[in-house]
N, C-alpha and C positions, 0 to 999 in steps of 0.2 A: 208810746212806751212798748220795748218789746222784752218779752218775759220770755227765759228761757228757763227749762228745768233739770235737776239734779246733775247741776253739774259736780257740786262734792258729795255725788252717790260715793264715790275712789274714797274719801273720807268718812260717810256716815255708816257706809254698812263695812260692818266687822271681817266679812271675807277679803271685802275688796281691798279695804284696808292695811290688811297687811301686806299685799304686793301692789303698792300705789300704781308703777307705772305700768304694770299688767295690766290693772285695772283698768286705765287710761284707753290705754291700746282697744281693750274687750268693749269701752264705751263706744269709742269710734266706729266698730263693727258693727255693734247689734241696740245702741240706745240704750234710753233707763229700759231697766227690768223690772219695774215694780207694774204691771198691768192696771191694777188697784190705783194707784198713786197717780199714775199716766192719764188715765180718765179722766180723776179728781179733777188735775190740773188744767184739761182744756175747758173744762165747764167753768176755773177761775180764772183763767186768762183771759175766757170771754166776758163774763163779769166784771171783773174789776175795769174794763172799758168802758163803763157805767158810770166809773166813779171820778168825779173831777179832782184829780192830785194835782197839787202843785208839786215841783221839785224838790221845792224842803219840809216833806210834810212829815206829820209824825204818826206811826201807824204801828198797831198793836196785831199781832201774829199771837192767837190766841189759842194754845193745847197745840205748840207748833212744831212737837214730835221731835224730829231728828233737826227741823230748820231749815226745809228746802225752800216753802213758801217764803218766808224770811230773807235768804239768800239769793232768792230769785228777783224781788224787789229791791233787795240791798244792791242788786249789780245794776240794775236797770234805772233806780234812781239813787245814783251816790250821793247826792247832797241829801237825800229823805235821810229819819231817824227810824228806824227799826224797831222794835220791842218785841222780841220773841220771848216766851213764859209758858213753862208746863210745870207740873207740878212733880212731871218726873225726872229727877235729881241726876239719873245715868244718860237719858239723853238730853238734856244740857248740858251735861259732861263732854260729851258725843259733838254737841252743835258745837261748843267752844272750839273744840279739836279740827274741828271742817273751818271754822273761823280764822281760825291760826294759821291753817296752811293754806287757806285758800287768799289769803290777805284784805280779809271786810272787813273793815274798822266802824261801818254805821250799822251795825246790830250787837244792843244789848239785852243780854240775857237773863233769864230769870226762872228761878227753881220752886217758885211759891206760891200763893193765889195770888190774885189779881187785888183783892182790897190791902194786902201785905203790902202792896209798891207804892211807891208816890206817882208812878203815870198820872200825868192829866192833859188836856190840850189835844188831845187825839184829835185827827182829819178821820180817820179812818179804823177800823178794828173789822177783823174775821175770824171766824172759828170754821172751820174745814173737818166734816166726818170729825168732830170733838163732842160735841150734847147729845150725841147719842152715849156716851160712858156717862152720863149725869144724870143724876136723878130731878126730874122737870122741878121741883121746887130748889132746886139746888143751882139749878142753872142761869149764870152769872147776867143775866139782860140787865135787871137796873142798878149794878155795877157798872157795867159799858157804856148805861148810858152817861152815870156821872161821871164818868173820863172824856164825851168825847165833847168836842166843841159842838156850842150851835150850829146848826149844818152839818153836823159830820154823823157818816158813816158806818152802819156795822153789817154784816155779811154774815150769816148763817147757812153752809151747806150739812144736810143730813140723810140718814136713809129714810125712804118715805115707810111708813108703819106698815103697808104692805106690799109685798116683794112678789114678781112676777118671778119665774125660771123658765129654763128651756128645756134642759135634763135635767129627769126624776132626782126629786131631791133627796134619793138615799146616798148619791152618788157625794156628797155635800153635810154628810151626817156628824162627825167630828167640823166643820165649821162650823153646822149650826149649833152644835151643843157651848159652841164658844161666843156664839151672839146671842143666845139665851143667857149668859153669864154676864157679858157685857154692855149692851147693847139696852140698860134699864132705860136709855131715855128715845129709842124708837118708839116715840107713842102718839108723833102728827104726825098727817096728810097736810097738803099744801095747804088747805083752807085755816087748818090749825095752827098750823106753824105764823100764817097771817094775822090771827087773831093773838096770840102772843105776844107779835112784837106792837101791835096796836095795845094791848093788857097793859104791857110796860112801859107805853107815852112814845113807843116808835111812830114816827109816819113813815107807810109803806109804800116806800117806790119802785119797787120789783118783785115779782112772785115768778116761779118758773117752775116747772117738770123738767127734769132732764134722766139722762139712761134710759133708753127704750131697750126691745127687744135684742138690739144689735151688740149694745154695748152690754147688757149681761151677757149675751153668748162669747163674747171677748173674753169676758173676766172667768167664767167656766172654763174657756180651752186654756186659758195660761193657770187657772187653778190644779187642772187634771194634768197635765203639759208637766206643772213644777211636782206634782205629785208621783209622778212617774220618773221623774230624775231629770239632771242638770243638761243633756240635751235634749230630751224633746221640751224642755222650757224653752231653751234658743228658740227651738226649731218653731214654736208657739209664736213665740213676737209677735215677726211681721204681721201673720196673720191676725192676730189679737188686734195691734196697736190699727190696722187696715177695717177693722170692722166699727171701731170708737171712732176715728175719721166718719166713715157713711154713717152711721149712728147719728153723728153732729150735724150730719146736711140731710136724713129724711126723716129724722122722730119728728113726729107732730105735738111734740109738747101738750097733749090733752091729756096725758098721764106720765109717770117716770120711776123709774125703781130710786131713784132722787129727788130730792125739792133743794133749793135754795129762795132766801126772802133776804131782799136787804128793805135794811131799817133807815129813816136818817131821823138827828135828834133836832127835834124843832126850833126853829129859829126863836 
């Protein structure tokens, strides 16, 4: 399966959006611009090669934002069924509108919680950087599990409760004041996040670290980079997206400004 990402970035973000084939053109040159997002994605891309999909599976994109993760699977396996659901109502507005012109007809959408839906029969479900905005008793595990099948699958990536930096973190002061706000459910480390999804009746067949040194220092140059205006972002990229690359091939996984734990529900 090969996953590729943000191809209806030209759809989801509102600059791009209104000059589509600008957009287009500016992807060709310089890739997704979301540093943030770009990470994410290679720590799920390698992941979900964990996870044994059949072609026509059915699979829940859980807090799935704009609906990249979504759209990335929906091109990759056209016969799968999709389920994208956030609770927020403008960017599922947003996903539909990347849906409509991008022509995917296997993702359905949804503006509500998750016990609100009829889903059931899941192979698979992920929530991506989502349970950190949830408050931990709030956080949907034994919902997931009664959606998914025997044997199937759920993926939780999050930030790990404690965060290394490279530059002083005044430089980072209005971010942090917005993950003090946000961010009520940063409150495991890998071993906790383990223990969770075992609390909830998961067996756990993956525990991981990921984000080491390299790939925070990524996410700081394209943080300060778009801080400082719309060229030195460009001019950030390469170099960002070239350091989350070497990140992927020397972090030692004994620690991570990341964890991920996938669940499966017992047979």
């Amino acid at each position: 399966m090969n996953l590729t990402f943000g191809q209806a970035q030209c759809y989801t973000s509102e600059r791009m959006n209104s000059h589509v084939a600008l957009a287009k053109i500016f992807r060709a040159l310089f890739g997704y611009t979301n540093v943030g997002n770009y990470a994410r994605f290679t720590i799920f891309q390698k992941l979900v090669k964990q996870i044994p999909l059949s072609e026509k599976a059915q699979i829940l994109d859980l807090g799935t934002g704009y609906g990249e993760y979504a759209i990335s699977l929906a091109e990759a396996l056209p016969a799968a069924k999709i389920h994208a659901l956030d609770i927020d109502k403008s960017r599922i507005q947003t996903l539909n509108h990347a849906l409509n012109q991008a022509k995917i007809s296997n993702v359905e959408t949804y503006d509500t919680y998750l016990q609100e839906t009829e889903i059931q029969e899941l192979d698979f479900a992920f929530s991506v950087d989502v349970f950190e905005h949830i408050a931990p008793e709030q956080m949907p595990f034994a919902e997931v599990l009664k959606r998914l099948k025997p044997g199937g699958y759920f993926l939780v990536k999050i930030p790990n409760k404690t965060q290394k930096t490279i530059f002083p973190e005044k430089y980072f002061e209005e971010h942090q004041e917005w993950l003090e706000d946000e961010h009520i459910g940063q409150v495991y480390d890998l071993k906790g996040l383990q223990a969770r999804f075992k609390q909830e009746g998961f067996e756990v067949v993956h525990a991981s670290n990921s984000d080491g040194y390299l790939s925070r220092f990524a996410w700081e140059i394209a943080y300060l980079g778009k801080k400082a205006g719309v060229l030195t972002q460009l001019l950030s990229l390469p170099l960002a997206k070239g350091l989350i690359h070497m990140d992927r091939w020397v972090h030692s996984g004994k620690w991570g400004n990341a964890i991920q734990v996938i669940g499966r529900k017992p047979l």
